[in-house]
C-alpha positions in Angstrom: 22.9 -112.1 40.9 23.4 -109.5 38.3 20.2 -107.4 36.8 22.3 -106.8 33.9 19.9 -108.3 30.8 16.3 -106.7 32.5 16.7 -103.7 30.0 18.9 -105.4 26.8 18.3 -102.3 24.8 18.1 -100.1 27.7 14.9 -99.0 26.9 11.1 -99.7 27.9 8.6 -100.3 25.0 5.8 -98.7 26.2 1.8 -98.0 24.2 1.5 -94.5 25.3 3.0 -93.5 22.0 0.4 -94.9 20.4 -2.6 -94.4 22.3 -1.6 -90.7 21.9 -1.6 -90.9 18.3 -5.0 -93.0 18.4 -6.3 -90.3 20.7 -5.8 -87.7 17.4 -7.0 -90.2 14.9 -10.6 -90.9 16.6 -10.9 -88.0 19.4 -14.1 -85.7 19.3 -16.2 -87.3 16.9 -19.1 -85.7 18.6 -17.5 -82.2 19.4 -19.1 -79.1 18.7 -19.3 -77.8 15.5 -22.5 -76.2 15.2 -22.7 -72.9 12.8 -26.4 -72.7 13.0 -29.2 -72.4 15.9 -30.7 -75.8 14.5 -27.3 -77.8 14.4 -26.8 -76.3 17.8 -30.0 -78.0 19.1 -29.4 -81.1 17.3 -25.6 -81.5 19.1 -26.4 -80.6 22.2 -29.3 -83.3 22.3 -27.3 -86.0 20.7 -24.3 -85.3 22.9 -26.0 -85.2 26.0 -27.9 -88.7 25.2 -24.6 -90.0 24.3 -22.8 -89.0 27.6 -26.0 -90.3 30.1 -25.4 -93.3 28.2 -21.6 -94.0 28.4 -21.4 -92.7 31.8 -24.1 -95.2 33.4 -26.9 -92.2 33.9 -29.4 -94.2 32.1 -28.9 -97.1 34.3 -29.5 -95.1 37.4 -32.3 -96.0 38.8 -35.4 -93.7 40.5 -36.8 -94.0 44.2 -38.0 -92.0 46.8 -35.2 -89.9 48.5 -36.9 -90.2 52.3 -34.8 -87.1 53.4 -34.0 -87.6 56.8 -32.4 -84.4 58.9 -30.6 -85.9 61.8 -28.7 -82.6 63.1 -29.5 -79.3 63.2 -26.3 -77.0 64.6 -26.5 -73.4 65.7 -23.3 -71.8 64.2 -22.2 -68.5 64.0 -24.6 -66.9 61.4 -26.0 -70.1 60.2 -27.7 -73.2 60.8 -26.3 -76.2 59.9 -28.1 -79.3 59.0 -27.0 -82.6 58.4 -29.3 -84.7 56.2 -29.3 -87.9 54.4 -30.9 -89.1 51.2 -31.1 -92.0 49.1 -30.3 -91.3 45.6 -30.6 -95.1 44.6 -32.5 -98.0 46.0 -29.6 -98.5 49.4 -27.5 -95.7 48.3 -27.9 -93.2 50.7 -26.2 -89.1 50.1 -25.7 -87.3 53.8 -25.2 -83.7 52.9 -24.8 -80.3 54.9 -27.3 -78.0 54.2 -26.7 -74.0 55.3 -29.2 -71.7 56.2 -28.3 -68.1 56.4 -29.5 -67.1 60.1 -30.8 -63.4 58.4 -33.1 -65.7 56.3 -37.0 -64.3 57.3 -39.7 -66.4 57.3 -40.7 -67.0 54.4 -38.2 -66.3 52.2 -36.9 -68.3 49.3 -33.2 -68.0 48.6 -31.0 -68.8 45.7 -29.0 -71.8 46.5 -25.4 -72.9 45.6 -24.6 -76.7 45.7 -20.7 -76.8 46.8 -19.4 -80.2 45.7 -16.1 -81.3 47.0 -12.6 -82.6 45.2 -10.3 -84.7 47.2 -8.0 -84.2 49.5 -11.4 -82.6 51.4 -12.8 -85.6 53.7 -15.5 -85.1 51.8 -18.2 -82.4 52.5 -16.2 -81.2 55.4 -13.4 -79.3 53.8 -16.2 -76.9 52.0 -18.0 -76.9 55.0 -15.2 -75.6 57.2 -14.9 -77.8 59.7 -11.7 -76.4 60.9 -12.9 -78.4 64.2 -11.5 -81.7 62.5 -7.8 -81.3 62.9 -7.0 -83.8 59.7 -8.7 -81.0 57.9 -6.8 -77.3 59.2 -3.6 -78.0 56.1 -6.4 -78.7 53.1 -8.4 -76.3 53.9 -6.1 -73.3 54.1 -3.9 -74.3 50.9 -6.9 -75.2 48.6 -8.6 -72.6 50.1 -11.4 -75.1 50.6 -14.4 -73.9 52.6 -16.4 -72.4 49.8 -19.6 -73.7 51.0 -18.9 -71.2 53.9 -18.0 -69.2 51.5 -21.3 -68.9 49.6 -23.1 -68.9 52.5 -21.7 -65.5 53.8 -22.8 -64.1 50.5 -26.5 -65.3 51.5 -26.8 -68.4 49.5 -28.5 -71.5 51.2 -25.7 -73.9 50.5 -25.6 -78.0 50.3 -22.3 -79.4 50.5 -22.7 -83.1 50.0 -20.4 -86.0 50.5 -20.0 -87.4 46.4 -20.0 -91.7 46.3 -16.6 -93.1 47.7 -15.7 -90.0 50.4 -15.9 -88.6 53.7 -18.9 -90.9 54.8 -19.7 -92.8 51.6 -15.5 -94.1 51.2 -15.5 -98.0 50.7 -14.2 -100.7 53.1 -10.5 -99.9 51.7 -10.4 -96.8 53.0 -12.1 -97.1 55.9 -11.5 -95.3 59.3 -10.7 -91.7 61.0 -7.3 -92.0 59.8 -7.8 -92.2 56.6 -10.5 -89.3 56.3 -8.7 -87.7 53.4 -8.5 -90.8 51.4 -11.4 -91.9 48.3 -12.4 -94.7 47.0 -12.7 -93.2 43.7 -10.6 -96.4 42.3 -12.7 -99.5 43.6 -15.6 -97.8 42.8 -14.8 -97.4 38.7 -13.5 -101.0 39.6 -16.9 -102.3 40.6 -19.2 -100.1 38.3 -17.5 -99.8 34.7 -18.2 -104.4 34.3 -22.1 -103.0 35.9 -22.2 -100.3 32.5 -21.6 -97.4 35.2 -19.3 -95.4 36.2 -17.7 -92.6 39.0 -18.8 -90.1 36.7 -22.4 -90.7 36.2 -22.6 -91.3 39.6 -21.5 -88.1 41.0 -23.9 -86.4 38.4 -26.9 -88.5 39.1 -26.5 -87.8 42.4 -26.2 -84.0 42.4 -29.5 -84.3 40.1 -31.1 -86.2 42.7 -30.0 -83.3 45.5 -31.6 -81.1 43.2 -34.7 -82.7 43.1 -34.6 -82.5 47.1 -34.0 -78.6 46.9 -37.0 -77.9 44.6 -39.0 -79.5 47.9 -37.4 -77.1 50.4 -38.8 -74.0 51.5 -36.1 -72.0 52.0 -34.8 -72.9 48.5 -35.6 -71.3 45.3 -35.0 -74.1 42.7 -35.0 -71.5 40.2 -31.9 -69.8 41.0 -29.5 -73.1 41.5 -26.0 -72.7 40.7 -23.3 -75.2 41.3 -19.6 -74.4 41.9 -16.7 -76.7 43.0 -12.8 -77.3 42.9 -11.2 -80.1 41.0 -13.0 -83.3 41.2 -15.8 -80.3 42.8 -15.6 -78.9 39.0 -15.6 -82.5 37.4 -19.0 -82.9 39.7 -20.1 -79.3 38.5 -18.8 -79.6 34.7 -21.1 -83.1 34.4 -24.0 -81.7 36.4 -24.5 -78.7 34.6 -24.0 -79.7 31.0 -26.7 -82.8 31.7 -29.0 -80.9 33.9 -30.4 -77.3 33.0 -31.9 -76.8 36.5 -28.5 -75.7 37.2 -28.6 -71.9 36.4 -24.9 -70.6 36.6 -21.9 -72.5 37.2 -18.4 -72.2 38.1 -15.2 -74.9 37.8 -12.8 -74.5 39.7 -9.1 -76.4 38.7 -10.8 -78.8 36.9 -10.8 -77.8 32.6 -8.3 -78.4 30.2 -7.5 -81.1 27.7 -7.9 -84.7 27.9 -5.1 -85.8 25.6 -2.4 -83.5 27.7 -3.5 -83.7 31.3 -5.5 -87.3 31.5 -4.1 -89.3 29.3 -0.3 -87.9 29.8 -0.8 -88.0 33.2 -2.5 -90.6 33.2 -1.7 -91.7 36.9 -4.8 -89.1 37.8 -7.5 -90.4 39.7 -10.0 -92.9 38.4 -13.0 -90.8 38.2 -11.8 -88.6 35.6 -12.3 -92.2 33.1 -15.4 -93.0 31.4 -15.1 -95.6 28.4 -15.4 -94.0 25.0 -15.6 -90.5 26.0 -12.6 -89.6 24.3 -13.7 -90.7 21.2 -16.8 -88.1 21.3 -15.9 -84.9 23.3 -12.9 -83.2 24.9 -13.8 -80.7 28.3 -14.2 -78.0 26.2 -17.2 -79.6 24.3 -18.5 -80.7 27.4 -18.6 -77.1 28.7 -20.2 -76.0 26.1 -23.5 -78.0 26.4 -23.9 -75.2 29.4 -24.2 -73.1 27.0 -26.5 -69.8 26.8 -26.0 -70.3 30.9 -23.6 -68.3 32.4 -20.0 -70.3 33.3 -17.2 -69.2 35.6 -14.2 -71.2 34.2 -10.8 -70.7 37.3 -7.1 -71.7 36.1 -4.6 -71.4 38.4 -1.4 -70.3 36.5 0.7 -72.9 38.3 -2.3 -75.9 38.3 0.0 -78.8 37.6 -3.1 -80.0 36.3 -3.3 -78.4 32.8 0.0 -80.5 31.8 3.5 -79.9 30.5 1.9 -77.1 27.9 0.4 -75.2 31.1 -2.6 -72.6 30.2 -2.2 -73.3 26.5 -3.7 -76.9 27.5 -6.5 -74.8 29.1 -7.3 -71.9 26.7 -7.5 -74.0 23.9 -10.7 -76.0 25.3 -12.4 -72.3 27.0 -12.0 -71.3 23.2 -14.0 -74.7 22.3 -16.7 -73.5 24.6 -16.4 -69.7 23.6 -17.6 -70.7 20.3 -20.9 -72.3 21.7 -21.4 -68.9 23.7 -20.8 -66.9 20.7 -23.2 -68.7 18.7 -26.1 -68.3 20.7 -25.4 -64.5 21.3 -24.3 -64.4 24.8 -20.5 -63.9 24.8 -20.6 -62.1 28.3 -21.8 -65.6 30.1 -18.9 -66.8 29.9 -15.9 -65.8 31.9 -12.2 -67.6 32.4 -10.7 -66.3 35.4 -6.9 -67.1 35.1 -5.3 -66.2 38.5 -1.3 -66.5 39.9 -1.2 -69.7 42.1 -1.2 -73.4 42.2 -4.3 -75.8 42.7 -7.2 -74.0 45.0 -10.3 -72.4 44.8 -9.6 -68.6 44.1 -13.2 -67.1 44.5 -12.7 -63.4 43.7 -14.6 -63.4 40.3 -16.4 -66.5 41.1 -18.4 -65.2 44.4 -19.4 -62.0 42.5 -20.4 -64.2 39.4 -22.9 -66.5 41.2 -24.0 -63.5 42.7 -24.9 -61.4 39.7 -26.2 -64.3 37.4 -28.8 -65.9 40.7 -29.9 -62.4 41.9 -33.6 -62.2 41.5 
């Protein structure tokens, strides 16, 4: 049987075409325009309401965390700590915490939250746990264990597991063989008909982890920064420009244009979609609701990521956000560190960055 008449005019007659051309007619209706101090303040309050609201965060509901530390490891120059929280009513978080072993008694450190992408197994791949053999390949060409990372520079560090990996993946993806799998997909699949969504997920629970550091000891709530590679930078990007707890931040392989790199390639994971954000704000107006706090922006030249245009893609939404910085008078709090490579954490300006902007 011949196939001949599947393709009569030998062509497909696809939408994209024209959901790229809706994407310019009705994109950032809510982007930042500001000229002034006051229409800064008005923006960032109504774009902030606007994104809790699309993204589920208002739904979210409130409840006691009950922290529960179930390990405590001796490693070399560090103890690590495994402990679970509930973030929602059932919906329990386990995250690593790291406690620099130099810490004196006492002492309150500035703390780093180290939020994974995928392809990690989760918290592990920041963590370092070199000990899980699924985990050796990711973590040498992503460059992954940043939580270690931050550590050795003397931060406490929390690297938690974000809904739908490592421990939290669904019943799809299920199983020790499947440790670098998520469940980003059924998860947007379940939430987005509930009004939530990946997104607000992943940011509500970060805020909730933050409410847990302001009751550690070790932890000084004052000096949080946040810092983590691709869908680590999505967690960062959202957490940061909803909450102002976090002090300095740093994406990692995760900023650039919608229109180009999610709705082009728009085979990318799930949790990069929340309904109607496209309409309001691009990444670069998102970024700039961090704004007068210092951001750490990485590109990596080769980061298939940024799309067929490459950095262009990217420049043009750090320039969206360079505006915000420039307004408020603090043009040196923001940094884009473009290095030569593919998709990984880079850390030479990002390490020093969180270092200078959470010293005492």
């Amino acid at each position: 049987m011949s196939n001949a008449n599947i393709l009569p005019d030998g062509r497909y007659y696809t939408t994209m075409e024209y959901l790229m051309a809706r994407y310019d007619a009705v994109s950032r209706q809510m982007g930042f325009r500001a000229t002034t101090l006051g229409e800064h303040r008005h923006w960032q309050h109504e774009l902030r309401a606007r994104l809790r609201q699309i993204t589920g965060v208002d739904t979210m509901i409130l409840c006691p965390l009950q922290p529960k530390v179930t390990e405590r490891i001796e490693c070399e120059s560090y103890l690590r700590e495994r402990v679970l929280l509930q973030t929602e009513p059932g919906v329990i978080m386990p995250t690593y915490v790291f406690i620099p072993a130099a810490i004196e008694p006492g002492e309150r450190r500035p703390t780093v939250i180290a939020p994974h992408g995928h392809s990690s197994g989760g918290k592990y791949a920041p963590a370092g746990r070199r000990d899980i053999a699924t985990l050796v390949d990711t973590i040498e060409q992503h460059n992954y264990d940043y939580g270690v990372q931050f550590m050795r520079q003397g931060f406490v560090v929390f690297c938690p597991d974000a809904r739908g990996f490592g421990e939290r993946r669904e019943w799809p993806h299920q199983g020790d063989d499947q440790l670098l799998f998520k469940s980003c997909e059924v998860l947007n699949h379940m939430a987005m008909p509930l009004g939530q969504t990946v997104t607000g997920m992943w940011a509500w629970d970060l805020m909730r982890l933050a409410d847990y550091i302001e009751t550690r000891a070790e932890c000084d709530a004052s000096r949080l920064g946040c810092a983590g590679l691709s869908g680590g930078g999505l967690q960062t990007l959202w957490f940061a420009a909803l909450d102002e707890r976090v002090r300095c931040a740093v994406v990692s392989g995760y900023l650039y244009g919608y229109k180009d790199s999610l709705l082009k390639l728009c085979s990318n994971c799930s949790c990069n979609y929340v309904p109607h954000l496209w309409e309001l704000a691009d990444m670069g107006d998102i970024a700039a609701l961090i704004a007068p706090r210092p951001l750490l922006i990485e590109t990596g030249t080769r980061d298939a990521l940024n799309g067929e245009r490459g950095l262009a893609n990217v420049s043009e939404q750090v320039d969206i956000t360079r505006k915000a910085y420039q307004l408020l008078g603090v043009p040196e709090r923001l940094m884009h560190d473009v290095f030569e490579g593919e998709h990984k954490w880079h850390g030479q300006q990002a390490i020093p960055w969180l270092a200078r902007w959470l010293a005492a």
